[in-house]
C-alpha positions in Angstrom: 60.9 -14.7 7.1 63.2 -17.1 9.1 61.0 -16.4 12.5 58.0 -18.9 11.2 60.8 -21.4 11.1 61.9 -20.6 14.7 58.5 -20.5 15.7 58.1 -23.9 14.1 60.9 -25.6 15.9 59.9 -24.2 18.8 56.5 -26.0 18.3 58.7 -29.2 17.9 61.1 -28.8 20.7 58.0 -28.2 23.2 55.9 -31.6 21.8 59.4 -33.3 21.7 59.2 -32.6 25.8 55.2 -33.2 26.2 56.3 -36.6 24.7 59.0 -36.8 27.4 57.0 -35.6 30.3 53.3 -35.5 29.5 51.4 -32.9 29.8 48.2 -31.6 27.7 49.4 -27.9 26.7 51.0 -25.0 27.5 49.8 -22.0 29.2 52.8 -19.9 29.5 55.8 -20.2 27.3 59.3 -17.7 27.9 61.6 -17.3 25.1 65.1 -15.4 25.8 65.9 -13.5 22.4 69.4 -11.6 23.1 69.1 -8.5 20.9 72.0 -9.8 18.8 70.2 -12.7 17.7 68.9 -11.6 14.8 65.3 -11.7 15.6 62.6 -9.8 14.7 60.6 -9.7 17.6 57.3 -8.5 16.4 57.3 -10.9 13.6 58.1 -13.6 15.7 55.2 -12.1 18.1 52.6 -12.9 15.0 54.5 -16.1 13.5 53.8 -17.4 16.8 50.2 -16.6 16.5 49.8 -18.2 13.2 51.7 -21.5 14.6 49.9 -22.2 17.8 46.4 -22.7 16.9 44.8 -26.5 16.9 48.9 -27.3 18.9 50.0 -27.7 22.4 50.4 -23.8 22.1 47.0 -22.9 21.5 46.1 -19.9 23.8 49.7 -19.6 25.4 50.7 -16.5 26.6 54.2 -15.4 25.3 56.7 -14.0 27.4 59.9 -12.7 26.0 63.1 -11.5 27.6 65.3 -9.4 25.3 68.6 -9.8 27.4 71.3 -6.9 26.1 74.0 -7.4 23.4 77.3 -7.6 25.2 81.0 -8.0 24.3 84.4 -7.6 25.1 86.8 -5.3 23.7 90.1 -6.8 22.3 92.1 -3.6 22.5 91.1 -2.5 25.8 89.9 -5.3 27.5 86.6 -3.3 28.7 83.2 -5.3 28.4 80.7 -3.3 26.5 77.0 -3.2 25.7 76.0 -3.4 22.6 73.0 -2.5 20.2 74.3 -4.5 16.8 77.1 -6.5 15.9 79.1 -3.6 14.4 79.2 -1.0 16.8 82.5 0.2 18.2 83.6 0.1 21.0 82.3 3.3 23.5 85.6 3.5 25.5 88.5 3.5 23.1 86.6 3.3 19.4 88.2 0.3 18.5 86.2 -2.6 16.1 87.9 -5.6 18.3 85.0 -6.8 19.6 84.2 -10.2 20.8 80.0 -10.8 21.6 80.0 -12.8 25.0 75.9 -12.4 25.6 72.5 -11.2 24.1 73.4 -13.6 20.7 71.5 -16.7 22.1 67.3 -17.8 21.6 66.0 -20.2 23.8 63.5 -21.6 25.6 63.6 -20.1 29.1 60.6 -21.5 31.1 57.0 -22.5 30.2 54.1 -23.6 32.2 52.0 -26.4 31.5 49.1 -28.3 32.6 
């Protein structure tokens, strides 16, 4: 289950910026999953709940935005929503596809104290 090892550096890129500007914990923490990132988001849901206890994420509320999978259409040249990876596209049927959005994870925002 890769999402304990997101959730893991996620732990590590939020200490790695407590040590930059201190603060004690957080209290709210944003992730933006794009739903071609290849994330399970209920699993990442309780991997997060098994990381953050006795951490600077204890009792953080999780907020995630699931921005849409989008691409480009070689053939066409139409920009396209997409669902998976492998969908074609809606307007012509072609497979030319090129993902320009909802592949990314990050950290979007968090709130501290």
């Amino acid at each position: 289950m890769h999402e304990m090892s997101l959730c893991e550096s996620i732990l590590q890129i939020v200490e790695a910026e407590a040590a930059r500007e201190p603060f004690m914990r957080v209290t709210w923490l944003q992730l933006e999953i794009g739903a071609l990132a290849g994330v399970e988001i209920d699993a990442l849901r309780f991997c997060f709940e098994a990381v953050a206890p006795n951490t600077i994420l204890a009792g953080a509320e999780l907020d995630i935005v699931e921005p849409p999978g989008e691409a480009r259409c070689v053939p066409c040249d139409k920009t396209v929503l997409l669902t998976d990876r492998y969908s074609c596209c809606p307007h012509c049927g072609a497979y030319g596809l090129q993902v320009t959005g909802g592949d990314q994870m990050r950290i979007k925002a968090m709130e501290v104290e």
